[in-house]
N, C-alpha and C positions, 0 to 999 in steps of 0.2 A: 830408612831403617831396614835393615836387611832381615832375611829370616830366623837368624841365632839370633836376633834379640825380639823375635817378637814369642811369644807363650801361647798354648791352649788354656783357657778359660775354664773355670768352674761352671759348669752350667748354672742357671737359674741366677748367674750373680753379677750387677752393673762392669762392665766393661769397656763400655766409650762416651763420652757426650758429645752432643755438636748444637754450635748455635745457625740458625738462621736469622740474617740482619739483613736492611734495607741501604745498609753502609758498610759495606767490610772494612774498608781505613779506617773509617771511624770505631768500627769495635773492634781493628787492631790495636789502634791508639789509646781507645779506653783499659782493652785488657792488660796490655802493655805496661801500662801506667801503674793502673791496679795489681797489677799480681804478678810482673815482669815478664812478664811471656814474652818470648821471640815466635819468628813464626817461618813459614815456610811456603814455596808454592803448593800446594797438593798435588792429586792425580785426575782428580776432575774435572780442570780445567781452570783459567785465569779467576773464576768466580768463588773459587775455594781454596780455602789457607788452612794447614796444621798449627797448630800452639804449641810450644815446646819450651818444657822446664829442664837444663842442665841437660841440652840436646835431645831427650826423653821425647814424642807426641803424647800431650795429655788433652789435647779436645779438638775439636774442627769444627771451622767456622765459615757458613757459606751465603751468598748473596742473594736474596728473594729477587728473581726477575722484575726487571720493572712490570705493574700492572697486573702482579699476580696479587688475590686475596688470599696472602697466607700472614698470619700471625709471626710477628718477632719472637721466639722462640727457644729456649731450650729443650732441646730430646734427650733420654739418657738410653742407652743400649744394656740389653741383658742380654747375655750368652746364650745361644743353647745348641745341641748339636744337631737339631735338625730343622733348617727353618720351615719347611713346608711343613710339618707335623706341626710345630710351634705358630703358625699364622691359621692352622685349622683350628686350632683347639681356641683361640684367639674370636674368632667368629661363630665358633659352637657354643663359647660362653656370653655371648652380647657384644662384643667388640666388635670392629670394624678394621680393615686394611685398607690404609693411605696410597701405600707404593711398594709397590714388590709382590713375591720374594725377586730381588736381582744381585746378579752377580759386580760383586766391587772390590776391585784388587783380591785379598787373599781369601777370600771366604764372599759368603753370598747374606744378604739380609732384609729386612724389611721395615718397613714403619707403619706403624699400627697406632690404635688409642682403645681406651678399654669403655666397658658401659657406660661411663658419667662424662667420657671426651678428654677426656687428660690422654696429650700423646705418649709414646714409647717407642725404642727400636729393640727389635732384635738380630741377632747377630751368629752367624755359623761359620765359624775357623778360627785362624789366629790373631792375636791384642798386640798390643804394645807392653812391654813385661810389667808396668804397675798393677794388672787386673786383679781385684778382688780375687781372692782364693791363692795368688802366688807372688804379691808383694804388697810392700802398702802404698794402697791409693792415694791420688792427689783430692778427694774430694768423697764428698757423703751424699748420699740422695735422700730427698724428702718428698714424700705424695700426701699434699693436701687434697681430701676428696671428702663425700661429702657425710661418710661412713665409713669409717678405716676397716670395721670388722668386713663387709661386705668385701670391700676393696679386694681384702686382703687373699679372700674365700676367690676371686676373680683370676688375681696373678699367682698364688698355689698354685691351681690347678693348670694355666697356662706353665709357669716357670718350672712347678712338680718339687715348690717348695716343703718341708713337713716331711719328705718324703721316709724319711728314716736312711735314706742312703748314708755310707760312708763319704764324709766331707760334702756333706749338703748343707742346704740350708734350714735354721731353724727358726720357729715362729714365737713371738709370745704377743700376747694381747692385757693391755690394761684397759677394764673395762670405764672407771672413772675418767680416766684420761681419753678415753675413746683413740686409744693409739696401738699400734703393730710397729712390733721391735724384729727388724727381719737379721738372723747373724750366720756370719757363716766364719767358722774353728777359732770363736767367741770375741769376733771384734763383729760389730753394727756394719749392714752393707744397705741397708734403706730404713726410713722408717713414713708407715700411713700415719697422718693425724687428719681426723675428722674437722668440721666443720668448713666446710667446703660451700657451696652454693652452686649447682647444677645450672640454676636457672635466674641465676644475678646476671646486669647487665653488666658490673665491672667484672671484668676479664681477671682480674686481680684474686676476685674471691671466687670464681668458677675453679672446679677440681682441673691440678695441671702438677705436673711433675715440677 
């Protein structure tokens, strides 16, 4: 992908996912199958592959080293223009930082998880042109956690959603539903829903993107 096709991002708005698998053929073969993805070597090395729809990259998908304890995994990346200010405010409000800030191809990023451990990335430079705010996405995010309102009070002030800016992002809250409808220039770019479990053993019901 060259540089005229790739875009700057909205701030504050999903921009990439990537999986980590203990089998990359295998979750090429899977994705493949499922959802036709072709794929590509990456820039990372023989352990990481791009997904691509109609030549497009829409997710990357990389190999947990043998013998490391890390979780099978989807991460979803949000924009913003400055990671180091964006991974401070990240640990100012209870979160934690995984890896980084480091530099990757075109921009620099990091991976992080917020107070209840559901991971995240963020991301400083240029997408691949589907990103939220300047086409339409191949995909929606959803954050089960274990209080959507709290959740949602967490990644504001990290992403500086609400903010009133022109072409930001907006927030709304149903309280019944115990959910956050996050939109940016009136299509859905995430949504929290509550009932999460912090402190379940199944990995299933703990808060995770």
């Amino acid at each position: 992908m060259t540089v005229a096709e790739q875009s700057t991002p909205v701030p504050g708005i999903p921009c990439w996912v990537s999986l980590m698998t203990r089998d990359l053929r295998a979750g090429q073969d899977f994705y493949g199958t499922v959802l036709g993805w072709t794929f590509r070597s990456g820039t990372l090395g023989e352990g990481f592959a791009v997904a691509l729809v109609d030549g497009l990259p829409v997710a990357g998908i990389g190999q947990i080293a043998p013998g490391l304890p890390t979780a099978v995994s989807w991460t979803p990346y949000f924009a913003v223009e400055d990671v180091d200010a964006a991974t401070a405010r990240v640990r100012e409000r209870g979160g934690t930082i995984a890896v980084g800030p480091i530099r990757l191809g075109p921009g620099r990023g990091a991976v992080a998880a917020d107070r209840e451990g559901a991971g995240f990335g963020v991301w400083e430079g240029r997408t691949p042109p589907w990103s939220f705010g300047r086409d339409r996405p191949p995909a929606s995010l959803e954050l089960r956690t274990s209080h959507a309102f709290d959740s949602a009070i967490f990644y504001a002030e990290v992403f500086d959603w609400a903010s009133e800016e022109p072409g930001g992002c907006e927030v709304g809250y149903a309280y019944q539903q115990d959910t956050v409808v996050v939109r940016q220039g009136g299509r859905t770019v995430a949504t929290l829903r509550g009932g999460g479990d912090a402190s379940s053993p199944d990995a299933r019901l703990r808060p995770r993107w």
